[in-house]
Biopython code that builds the backbone (N, CA, C, O; Angstrom):
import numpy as np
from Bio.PDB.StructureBuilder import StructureBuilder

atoms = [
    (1, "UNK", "N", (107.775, -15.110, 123.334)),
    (1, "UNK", "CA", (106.967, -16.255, 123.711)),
    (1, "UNK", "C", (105.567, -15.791, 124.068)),
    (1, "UNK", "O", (105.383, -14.993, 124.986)),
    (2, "UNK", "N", (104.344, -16.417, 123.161)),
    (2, "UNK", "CA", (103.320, -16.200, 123.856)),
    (2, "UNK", "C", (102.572, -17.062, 124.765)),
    (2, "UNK", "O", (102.503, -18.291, 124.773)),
    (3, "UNK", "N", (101.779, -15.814, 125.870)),
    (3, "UNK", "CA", (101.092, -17.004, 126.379)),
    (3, "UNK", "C", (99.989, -16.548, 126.971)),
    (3, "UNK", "O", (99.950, -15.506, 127.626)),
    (4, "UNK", "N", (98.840, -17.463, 126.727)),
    (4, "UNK", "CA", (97.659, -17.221, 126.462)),
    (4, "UNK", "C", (97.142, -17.458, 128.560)),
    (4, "UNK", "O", (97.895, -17.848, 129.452)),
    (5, "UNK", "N", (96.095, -17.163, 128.646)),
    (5, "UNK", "CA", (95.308, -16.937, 130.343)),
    (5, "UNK", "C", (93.939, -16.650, 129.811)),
    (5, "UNK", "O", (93.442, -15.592, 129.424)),
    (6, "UNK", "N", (93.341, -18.154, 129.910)),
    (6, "UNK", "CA", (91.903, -17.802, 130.018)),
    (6, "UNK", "C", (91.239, -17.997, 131.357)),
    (6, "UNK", "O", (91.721, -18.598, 132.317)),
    (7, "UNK", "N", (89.807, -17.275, 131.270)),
    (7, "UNK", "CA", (89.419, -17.068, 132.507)),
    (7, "UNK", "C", (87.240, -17.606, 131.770)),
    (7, "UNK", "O", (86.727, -17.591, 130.651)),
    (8, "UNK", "N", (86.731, -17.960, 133.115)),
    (8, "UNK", "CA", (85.709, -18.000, 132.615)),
    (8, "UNK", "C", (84.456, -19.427, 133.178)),
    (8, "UNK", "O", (83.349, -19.500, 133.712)),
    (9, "UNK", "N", (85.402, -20.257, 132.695)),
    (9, "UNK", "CA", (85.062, -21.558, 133.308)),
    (9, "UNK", "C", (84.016, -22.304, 134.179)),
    (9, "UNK", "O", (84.700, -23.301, 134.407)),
    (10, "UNK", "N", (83.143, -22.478, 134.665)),
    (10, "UNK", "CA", (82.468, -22.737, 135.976)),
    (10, "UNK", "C", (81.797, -23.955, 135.276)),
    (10, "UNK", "O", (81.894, -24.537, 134.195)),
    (11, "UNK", "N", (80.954, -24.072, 136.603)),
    (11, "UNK", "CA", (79.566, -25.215, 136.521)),
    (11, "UNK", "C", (78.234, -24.213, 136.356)),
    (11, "UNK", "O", (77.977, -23.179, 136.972)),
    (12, "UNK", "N", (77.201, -25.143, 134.910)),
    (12, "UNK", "CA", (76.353, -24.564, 134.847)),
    (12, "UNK", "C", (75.198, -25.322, 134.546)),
    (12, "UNK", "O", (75.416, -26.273, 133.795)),
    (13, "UNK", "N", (73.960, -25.159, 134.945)),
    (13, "UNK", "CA", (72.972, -26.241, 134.489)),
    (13, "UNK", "C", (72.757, -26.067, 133.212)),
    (13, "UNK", "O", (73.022, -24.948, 132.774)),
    (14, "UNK", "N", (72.213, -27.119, 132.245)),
    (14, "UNK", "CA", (71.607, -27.156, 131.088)),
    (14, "UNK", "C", (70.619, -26.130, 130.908)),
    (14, "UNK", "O", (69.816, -25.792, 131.778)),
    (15, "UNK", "N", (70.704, -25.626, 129.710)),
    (15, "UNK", "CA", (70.149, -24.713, 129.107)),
    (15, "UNK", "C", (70.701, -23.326, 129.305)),
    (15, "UNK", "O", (70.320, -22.409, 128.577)),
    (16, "UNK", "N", (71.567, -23.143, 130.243)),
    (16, "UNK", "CA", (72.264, -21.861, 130.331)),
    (16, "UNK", "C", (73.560, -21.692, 129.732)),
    (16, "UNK", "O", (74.055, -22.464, 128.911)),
    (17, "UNK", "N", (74.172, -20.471, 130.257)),
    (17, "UNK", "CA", (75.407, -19.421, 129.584)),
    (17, "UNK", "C", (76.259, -19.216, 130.242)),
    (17, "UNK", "O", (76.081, -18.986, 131.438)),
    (18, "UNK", "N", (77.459, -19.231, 129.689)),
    (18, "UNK", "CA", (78.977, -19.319, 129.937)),
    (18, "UNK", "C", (79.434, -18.084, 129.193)),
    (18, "UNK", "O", (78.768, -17.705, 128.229)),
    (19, "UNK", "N", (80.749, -17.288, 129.645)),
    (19, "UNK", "CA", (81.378, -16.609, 128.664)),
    (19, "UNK", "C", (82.979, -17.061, 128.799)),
    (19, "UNK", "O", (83.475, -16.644, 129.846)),
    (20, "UNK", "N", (83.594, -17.578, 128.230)),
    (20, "UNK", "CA", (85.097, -17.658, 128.240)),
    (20, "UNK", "C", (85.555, -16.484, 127.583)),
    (20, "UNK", "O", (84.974, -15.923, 126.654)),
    (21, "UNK", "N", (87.049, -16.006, 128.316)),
    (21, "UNK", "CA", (87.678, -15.185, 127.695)),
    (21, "UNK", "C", (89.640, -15.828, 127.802)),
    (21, "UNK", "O", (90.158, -16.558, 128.646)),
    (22, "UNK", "N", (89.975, -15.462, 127.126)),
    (22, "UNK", "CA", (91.644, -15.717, 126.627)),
    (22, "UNK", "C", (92.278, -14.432, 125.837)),
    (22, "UNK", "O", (92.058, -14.078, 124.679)),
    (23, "UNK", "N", (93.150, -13.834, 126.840)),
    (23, "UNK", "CA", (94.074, -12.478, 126.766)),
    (23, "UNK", "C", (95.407, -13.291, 126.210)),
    (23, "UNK", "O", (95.620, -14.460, 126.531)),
    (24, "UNK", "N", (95.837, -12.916, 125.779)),
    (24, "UNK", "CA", (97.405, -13.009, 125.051)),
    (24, "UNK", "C", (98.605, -12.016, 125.444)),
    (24, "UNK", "O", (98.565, -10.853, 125.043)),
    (25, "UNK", "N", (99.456, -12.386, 126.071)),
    (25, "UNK", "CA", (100.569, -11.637, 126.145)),
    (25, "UNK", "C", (101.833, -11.901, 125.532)),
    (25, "UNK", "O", (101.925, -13.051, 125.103)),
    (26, "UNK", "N", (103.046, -11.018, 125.330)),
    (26, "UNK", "CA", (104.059, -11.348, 124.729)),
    (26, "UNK", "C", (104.500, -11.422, 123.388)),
    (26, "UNK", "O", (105.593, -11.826, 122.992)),
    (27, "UNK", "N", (103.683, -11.056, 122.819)),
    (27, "UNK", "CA", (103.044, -10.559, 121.389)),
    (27, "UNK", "C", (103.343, -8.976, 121.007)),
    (27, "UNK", "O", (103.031, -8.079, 121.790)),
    (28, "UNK", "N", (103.763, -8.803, 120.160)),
    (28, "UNK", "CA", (104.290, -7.501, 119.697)),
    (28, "UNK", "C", (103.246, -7.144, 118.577)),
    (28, "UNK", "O", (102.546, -6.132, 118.618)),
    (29, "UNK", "N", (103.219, -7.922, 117.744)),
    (29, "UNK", "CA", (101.701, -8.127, 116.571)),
    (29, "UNK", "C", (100.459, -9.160, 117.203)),
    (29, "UNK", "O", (100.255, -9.999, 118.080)),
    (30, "UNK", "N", (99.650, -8.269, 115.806)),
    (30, "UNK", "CA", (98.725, -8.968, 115.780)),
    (30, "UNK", "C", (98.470, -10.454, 115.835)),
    (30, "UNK", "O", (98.717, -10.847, 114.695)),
    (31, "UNK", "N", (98.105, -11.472, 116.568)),
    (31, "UNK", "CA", (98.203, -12.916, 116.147)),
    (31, "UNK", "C", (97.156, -13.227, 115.091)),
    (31, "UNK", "O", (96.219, -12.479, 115.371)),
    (32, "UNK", "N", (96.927, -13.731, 114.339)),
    (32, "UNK", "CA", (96.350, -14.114, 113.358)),
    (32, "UNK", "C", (94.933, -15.225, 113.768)),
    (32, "UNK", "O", (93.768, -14.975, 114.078)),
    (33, "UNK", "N", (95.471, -16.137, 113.643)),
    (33, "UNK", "CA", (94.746, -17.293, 113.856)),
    (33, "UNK", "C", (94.360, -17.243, 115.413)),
    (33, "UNK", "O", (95.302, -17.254, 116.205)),
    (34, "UNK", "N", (92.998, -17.188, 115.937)),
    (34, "UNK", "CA", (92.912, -17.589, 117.579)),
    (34, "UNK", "C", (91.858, -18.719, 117.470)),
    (34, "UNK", "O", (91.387, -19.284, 116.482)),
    (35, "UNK", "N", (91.643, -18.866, 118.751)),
    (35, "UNK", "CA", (90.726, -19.919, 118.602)),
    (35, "UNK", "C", (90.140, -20.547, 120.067)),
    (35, "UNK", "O", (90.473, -19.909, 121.066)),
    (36, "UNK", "N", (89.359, -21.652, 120.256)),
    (36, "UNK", "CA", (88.959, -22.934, 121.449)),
    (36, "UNK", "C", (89.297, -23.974, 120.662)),
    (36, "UNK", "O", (89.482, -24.105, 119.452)),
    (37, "UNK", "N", (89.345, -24.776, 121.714)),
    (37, "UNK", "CA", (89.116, -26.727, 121.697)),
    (37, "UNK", "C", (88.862, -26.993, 122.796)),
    (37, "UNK", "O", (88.803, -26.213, 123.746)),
    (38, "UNK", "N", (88.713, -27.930, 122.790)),
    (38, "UNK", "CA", (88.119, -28.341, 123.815)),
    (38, "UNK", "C", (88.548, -30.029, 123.867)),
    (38, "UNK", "O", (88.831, -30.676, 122.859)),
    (39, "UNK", "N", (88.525, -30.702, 125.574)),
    (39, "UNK", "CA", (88.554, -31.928, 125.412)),
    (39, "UNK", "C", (88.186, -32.149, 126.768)),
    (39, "UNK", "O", (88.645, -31.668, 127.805)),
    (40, "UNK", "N", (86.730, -33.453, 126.446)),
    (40, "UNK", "CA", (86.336, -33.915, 127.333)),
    (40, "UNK", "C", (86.952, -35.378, 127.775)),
    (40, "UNK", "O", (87.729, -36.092, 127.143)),
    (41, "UNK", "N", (86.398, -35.574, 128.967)),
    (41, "UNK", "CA", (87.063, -36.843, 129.589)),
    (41, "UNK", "C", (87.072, -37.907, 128.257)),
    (41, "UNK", "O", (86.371, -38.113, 127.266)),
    (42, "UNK", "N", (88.033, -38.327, 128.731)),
    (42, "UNK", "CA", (88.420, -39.728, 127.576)),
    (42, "UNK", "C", (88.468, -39.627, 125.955)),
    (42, "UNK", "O", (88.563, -40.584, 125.188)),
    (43, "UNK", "N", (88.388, -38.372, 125.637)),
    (43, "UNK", "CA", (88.433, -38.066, 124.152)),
    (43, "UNK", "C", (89.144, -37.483, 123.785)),
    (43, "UNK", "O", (90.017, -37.273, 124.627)),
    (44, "UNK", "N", (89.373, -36.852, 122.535)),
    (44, "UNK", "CA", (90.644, -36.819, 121.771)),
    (44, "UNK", "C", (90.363, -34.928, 121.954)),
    (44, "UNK", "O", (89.227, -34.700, 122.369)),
    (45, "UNK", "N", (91.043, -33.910, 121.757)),
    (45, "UNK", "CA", (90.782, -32.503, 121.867)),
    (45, "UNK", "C", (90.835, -32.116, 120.429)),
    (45, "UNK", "O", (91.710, -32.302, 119.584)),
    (46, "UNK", "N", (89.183, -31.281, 120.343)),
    (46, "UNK", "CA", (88.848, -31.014, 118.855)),
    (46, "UNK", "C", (88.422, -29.748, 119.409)),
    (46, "UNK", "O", (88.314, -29.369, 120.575)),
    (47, "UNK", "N", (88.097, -28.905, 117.751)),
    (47, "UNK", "CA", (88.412, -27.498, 117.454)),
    (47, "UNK", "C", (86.442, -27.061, 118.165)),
    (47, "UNK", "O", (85.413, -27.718, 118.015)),
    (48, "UNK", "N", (86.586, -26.211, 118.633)),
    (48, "UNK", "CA", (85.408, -25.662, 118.739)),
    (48, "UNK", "C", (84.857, -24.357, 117.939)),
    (48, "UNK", "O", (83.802, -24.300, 117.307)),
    (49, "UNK", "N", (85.796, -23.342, 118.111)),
    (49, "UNK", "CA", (85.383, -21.917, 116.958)),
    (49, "UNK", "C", (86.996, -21.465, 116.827)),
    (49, "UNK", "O", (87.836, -21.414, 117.726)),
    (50, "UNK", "N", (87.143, -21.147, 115.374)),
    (50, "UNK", "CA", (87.858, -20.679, 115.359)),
    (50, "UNK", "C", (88.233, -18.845, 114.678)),
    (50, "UNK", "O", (87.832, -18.649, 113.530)),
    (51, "UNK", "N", (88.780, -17.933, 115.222)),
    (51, "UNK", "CA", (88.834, -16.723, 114.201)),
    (51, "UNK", "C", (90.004, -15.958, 114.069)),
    (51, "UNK", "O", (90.979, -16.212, 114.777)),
    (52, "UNK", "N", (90.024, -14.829, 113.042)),
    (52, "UNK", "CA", (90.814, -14.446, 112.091)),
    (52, "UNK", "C", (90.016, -12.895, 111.938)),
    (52, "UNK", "O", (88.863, -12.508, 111.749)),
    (53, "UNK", "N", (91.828, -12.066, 112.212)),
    (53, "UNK", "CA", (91.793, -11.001, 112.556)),
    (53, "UNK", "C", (90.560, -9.728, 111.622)),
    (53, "UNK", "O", (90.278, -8.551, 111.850)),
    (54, "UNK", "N", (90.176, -10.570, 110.714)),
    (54, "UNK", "CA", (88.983, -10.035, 109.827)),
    (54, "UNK", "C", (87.818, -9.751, 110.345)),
    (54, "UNK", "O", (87.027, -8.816, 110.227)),
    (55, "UNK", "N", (87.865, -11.039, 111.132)),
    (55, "UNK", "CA", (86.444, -11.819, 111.846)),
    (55, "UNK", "C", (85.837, -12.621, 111.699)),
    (55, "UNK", "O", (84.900, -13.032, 112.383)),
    (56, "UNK", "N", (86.441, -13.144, 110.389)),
    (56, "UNK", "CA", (86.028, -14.311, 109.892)),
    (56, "UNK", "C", (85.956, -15.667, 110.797)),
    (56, "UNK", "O", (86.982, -16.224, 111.187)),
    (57, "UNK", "N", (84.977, -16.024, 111.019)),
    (57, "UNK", "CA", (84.718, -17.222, 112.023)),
    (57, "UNK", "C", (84.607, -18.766, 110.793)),
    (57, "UNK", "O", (84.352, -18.801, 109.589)),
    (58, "UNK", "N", (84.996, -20.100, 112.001)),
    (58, "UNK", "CA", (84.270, -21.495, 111.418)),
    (58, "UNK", "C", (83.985, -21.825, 113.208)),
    (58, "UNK", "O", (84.460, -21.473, 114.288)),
    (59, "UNK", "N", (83.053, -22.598, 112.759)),
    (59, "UNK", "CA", (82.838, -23.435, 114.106)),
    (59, "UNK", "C", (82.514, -25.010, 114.342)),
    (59, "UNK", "O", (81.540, -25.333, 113.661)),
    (60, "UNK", "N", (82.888, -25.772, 114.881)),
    (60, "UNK", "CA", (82.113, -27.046, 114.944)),
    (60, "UNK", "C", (80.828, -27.417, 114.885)),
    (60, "UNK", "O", (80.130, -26.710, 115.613)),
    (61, "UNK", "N", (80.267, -28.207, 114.333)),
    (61, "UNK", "CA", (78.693, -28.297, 113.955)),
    (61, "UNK", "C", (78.008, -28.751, 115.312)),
    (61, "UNK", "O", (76.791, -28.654, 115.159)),
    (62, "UNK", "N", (78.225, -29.066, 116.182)),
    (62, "UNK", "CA", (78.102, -28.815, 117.440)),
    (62, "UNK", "C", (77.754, -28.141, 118.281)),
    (62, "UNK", "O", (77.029, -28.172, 119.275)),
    (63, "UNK", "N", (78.744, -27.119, 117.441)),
    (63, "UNK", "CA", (78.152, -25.718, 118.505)),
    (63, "UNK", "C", (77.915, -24.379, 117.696)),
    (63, "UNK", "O", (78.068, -23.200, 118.018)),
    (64, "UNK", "N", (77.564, -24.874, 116.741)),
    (64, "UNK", "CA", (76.902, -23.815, 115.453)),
    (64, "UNK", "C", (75.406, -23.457, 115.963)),
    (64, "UNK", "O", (74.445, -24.192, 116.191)),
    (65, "UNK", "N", (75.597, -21.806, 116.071)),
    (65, "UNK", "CA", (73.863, -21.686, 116.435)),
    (65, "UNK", "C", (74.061, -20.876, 118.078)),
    (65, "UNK", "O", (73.679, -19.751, 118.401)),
    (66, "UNK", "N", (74.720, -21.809, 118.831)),
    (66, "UNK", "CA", (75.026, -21.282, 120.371)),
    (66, "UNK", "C", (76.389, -21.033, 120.778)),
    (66, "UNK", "O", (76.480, -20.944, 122.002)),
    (67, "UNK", "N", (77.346, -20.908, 120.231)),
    (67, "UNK", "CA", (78.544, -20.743, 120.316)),
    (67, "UNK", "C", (78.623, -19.237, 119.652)),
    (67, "UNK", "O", (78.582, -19.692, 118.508)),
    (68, "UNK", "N", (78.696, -17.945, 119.452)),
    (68, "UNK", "CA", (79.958, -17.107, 119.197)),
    (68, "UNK", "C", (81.596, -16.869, 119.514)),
    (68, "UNK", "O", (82.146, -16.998, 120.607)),
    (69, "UNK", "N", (82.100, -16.552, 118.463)),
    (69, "UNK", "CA", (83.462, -16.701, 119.567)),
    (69, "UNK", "C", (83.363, -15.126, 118.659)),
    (69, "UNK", "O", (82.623, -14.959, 117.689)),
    (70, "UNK", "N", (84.386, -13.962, 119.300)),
    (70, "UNK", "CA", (84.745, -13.046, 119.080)),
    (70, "UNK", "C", (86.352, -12.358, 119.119)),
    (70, "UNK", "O", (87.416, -12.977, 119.146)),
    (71, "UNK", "N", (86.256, -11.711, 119.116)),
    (71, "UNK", "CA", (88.336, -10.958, 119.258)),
    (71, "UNK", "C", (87.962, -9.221, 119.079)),
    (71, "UNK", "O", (87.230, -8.501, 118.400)),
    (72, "UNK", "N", (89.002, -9.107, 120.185)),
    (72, "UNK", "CA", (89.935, -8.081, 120.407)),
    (72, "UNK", "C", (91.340, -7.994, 119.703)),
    (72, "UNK", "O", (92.175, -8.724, 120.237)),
    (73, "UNK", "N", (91.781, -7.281, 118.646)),
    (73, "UNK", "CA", (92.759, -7.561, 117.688)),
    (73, "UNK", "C", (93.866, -6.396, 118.184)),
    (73, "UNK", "O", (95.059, -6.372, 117.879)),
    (74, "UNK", "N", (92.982, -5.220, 119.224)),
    (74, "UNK", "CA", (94.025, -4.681, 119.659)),
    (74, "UNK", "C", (94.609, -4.884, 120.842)),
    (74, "UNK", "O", (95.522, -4.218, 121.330)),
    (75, "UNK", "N", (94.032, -5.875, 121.325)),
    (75, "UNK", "CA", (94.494, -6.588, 122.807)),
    (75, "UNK", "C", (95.182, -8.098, 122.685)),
    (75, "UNK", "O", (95.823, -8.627, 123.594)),
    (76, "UNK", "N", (94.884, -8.769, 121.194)),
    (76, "UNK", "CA", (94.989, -10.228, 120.950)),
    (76, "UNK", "C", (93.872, -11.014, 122.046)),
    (76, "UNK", "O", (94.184, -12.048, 122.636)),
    (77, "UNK", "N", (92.859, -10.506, 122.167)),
    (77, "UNK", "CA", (92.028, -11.396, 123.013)),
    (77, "UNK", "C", (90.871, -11.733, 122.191)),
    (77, "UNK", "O", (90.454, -11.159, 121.185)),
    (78, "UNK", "N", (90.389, -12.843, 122.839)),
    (78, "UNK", "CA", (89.193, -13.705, 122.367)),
    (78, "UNK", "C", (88.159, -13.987, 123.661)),
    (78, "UNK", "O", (88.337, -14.144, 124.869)),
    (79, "UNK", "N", (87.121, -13.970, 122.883)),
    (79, "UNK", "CA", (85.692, -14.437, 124.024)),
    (79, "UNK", "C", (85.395, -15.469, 123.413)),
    (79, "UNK", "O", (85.762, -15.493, 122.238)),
    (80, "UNK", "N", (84.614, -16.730, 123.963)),
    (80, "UNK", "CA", (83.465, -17.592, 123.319)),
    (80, "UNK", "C", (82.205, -17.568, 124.526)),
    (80, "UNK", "O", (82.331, -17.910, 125.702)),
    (81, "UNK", "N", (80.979, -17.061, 123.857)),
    (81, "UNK", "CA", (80.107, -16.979, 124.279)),
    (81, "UNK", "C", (78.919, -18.327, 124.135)),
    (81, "UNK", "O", (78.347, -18.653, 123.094)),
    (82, "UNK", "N", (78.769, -18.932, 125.418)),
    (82, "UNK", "CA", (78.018, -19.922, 125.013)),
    (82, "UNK", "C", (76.798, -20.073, 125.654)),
    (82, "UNK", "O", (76.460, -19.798, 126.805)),
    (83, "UNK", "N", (76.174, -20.569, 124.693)),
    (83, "UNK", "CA", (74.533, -20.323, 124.932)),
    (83, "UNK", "C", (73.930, -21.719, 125.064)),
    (83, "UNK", "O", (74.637, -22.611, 124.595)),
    (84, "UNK", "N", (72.925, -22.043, 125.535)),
    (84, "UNK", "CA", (71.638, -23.143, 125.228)),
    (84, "UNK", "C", (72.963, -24.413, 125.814)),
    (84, "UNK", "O", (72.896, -25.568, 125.393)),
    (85, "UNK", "N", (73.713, -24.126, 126.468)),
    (85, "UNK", "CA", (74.581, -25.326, 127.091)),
    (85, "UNK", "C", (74.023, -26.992, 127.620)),
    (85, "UNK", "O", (73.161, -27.075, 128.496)),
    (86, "UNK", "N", (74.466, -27.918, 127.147)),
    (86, "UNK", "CA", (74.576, -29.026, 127.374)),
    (86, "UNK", "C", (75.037, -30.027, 127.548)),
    (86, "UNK", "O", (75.732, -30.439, 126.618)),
    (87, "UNK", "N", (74.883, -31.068, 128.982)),
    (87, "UNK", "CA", (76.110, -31.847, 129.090)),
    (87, "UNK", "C", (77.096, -32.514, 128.005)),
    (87, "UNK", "O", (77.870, -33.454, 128.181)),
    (88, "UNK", "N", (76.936, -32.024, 127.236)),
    (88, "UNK", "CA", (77.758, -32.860, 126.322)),
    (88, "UNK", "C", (79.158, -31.872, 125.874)),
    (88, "UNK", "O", (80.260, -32.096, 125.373)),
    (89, "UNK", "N", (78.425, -30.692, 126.361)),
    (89, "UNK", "CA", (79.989, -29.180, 126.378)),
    (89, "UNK", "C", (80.830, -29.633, 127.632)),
    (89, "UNK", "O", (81.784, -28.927, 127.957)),
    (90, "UNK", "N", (80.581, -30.592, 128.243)),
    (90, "UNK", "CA", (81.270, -30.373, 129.803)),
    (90, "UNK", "C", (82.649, -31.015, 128.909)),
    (90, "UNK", "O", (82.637, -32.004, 128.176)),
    (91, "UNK", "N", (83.679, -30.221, 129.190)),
    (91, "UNK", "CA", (84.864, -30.452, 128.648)),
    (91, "UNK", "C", (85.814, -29.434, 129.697)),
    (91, "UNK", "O", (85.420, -28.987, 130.774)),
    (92, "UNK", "N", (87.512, -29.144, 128.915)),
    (92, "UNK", "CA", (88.376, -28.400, 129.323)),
    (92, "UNK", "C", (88.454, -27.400, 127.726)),
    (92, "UNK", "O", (88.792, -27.608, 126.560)),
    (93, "UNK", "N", (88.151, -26.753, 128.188)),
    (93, "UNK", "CA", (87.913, -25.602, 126.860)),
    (93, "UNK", "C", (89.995, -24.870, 127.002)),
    (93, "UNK", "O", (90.427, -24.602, 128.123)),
    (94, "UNK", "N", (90.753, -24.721, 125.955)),
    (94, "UNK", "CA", (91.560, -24.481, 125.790)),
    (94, "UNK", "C", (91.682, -23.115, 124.699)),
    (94, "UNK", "O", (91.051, -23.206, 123.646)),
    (95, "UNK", "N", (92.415, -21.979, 124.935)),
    (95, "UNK", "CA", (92.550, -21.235, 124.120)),
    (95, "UNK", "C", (93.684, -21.570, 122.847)),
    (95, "UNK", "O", (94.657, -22.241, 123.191)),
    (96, "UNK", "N", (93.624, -21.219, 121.670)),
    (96, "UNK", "CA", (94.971, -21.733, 121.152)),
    (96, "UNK", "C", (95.292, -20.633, 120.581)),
    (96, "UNK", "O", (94.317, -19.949, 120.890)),
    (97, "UNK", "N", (95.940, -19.984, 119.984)),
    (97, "UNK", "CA", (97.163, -19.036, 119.046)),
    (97, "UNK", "C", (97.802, -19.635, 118.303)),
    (97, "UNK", "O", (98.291, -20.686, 118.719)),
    (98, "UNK", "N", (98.098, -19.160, 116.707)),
    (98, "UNK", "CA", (98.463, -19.837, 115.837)),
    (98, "UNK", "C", (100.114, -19.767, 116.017)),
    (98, "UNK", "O", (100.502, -18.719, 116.534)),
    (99, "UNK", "N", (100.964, -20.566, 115.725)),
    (99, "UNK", "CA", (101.810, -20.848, 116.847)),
    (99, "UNK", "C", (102.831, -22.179, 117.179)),
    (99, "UNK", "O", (103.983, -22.612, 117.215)),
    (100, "UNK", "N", (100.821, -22.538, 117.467)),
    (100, "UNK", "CA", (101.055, -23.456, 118.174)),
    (100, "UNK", "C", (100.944, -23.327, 119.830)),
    (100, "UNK", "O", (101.259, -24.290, 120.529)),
    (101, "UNK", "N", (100.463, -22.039, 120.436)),
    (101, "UNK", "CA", (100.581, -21.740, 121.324)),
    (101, "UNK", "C", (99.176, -21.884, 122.355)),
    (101, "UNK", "O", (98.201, -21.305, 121.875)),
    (102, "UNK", "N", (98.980, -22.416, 123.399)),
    (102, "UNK", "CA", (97.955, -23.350, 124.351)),
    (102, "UNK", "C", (98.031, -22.513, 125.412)),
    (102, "UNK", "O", (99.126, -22.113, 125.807)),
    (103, "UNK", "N", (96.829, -22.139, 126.019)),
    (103, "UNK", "CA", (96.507, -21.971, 127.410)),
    (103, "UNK", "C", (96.454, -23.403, 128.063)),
    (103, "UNK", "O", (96.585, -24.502, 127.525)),
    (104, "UNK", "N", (96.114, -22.919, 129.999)),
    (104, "UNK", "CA", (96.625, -24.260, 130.502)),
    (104, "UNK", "C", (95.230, -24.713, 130.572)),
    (104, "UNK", "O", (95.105, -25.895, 130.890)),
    (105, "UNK", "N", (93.882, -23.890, 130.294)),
    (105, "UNK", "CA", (92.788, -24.804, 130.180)),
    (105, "UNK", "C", (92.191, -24.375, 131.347)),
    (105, "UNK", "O", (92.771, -24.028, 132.376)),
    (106, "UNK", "N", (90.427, -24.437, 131.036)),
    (106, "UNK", "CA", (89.625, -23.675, 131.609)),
    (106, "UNK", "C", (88.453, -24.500, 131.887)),
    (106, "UNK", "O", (87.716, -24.397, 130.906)),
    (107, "UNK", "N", (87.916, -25.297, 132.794)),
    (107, "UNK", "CA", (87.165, -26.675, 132.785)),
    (107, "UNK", "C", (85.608, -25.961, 132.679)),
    (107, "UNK", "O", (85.464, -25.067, 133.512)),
    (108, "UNK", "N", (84.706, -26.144, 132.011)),
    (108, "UNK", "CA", (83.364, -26.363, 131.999)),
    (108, "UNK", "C", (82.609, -27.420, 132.315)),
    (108, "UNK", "O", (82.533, -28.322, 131.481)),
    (109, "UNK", "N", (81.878, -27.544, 133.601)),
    (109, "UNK", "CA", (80.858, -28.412, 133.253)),
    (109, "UNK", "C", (79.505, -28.174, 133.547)),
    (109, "UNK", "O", (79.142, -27.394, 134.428)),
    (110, "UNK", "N", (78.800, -28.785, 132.880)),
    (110, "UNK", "CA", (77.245, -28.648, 132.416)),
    (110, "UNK", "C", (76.527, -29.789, 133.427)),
    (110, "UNK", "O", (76.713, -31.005, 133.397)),
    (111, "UNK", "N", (75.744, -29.108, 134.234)),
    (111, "UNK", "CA", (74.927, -30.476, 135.071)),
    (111, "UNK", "C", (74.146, -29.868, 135.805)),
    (111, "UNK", "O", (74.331, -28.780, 136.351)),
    (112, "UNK", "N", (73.062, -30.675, 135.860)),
    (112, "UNK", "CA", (72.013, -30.318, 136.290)),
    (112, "UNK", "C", (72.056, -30.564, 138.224)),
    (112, "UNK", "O", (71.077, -30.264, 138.907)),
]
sb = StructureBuilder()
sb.init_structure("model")
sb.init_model(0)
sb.init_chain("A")
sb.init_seg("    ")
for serial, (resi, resn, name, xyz) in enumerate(atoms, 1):
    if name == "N":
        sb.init_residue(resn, " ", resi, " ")
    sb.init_atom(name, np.array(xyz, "f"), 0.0, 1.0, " ", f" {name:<3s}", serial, name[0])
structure = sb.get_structure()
């Protein structure tokens, strides 16, 4: 069983930087697929960056530009590094593992 523990989270004013991170345990291999989502109050939870043990990244057009996400393939961990932040990131940022497998969620919010 895996299970993901991210750490990272806080309150930050507009225009600044966040780093999330999500460690994986319980895992014998490599996981493949990692990733964020995110879901803010009253909305539905959509993909933010996702990557692949290559490095191959996609990201939401959203957060294309100020978002990196990265991995550790010998730890199964992931960072998302976020930049130029704005209230509109204030969400619960979630790690995922392909799986199907969810952290319990890591709240961001953006405010001045």
């Amino acid at each position: 069983q895996v299970q993901l523990v991210e750490s990272g989270g806080g309150l930050v004013q507009p225009g600044g930087s966040l780093r999330l991170s999500c460690a994986a345990s319980g895992s014998r291999f490599s996981i493949n697929l990692m990733g964020w989502y995110r879901q803010a109050p009253g909305k539905e939870r959509e993909v933010v960056a996702l990557i692949i043990p290559s490095g191959i990244t996609t990201y939401a057009d959203s957060v294309k530009g100020r978002f990196t996400i990265s991995r550790d393939n010998a730890k199964n961990a992931i960072d998302l590094q976020m930049n130029s932040l704005k209230p509109e990131d204030t969400a619960v940022y979630y790690c995922y593992a392909q799986g199907h497998y969810w952290g319990k969620g890591t709240l961001v919010t953006v405010s001045s």
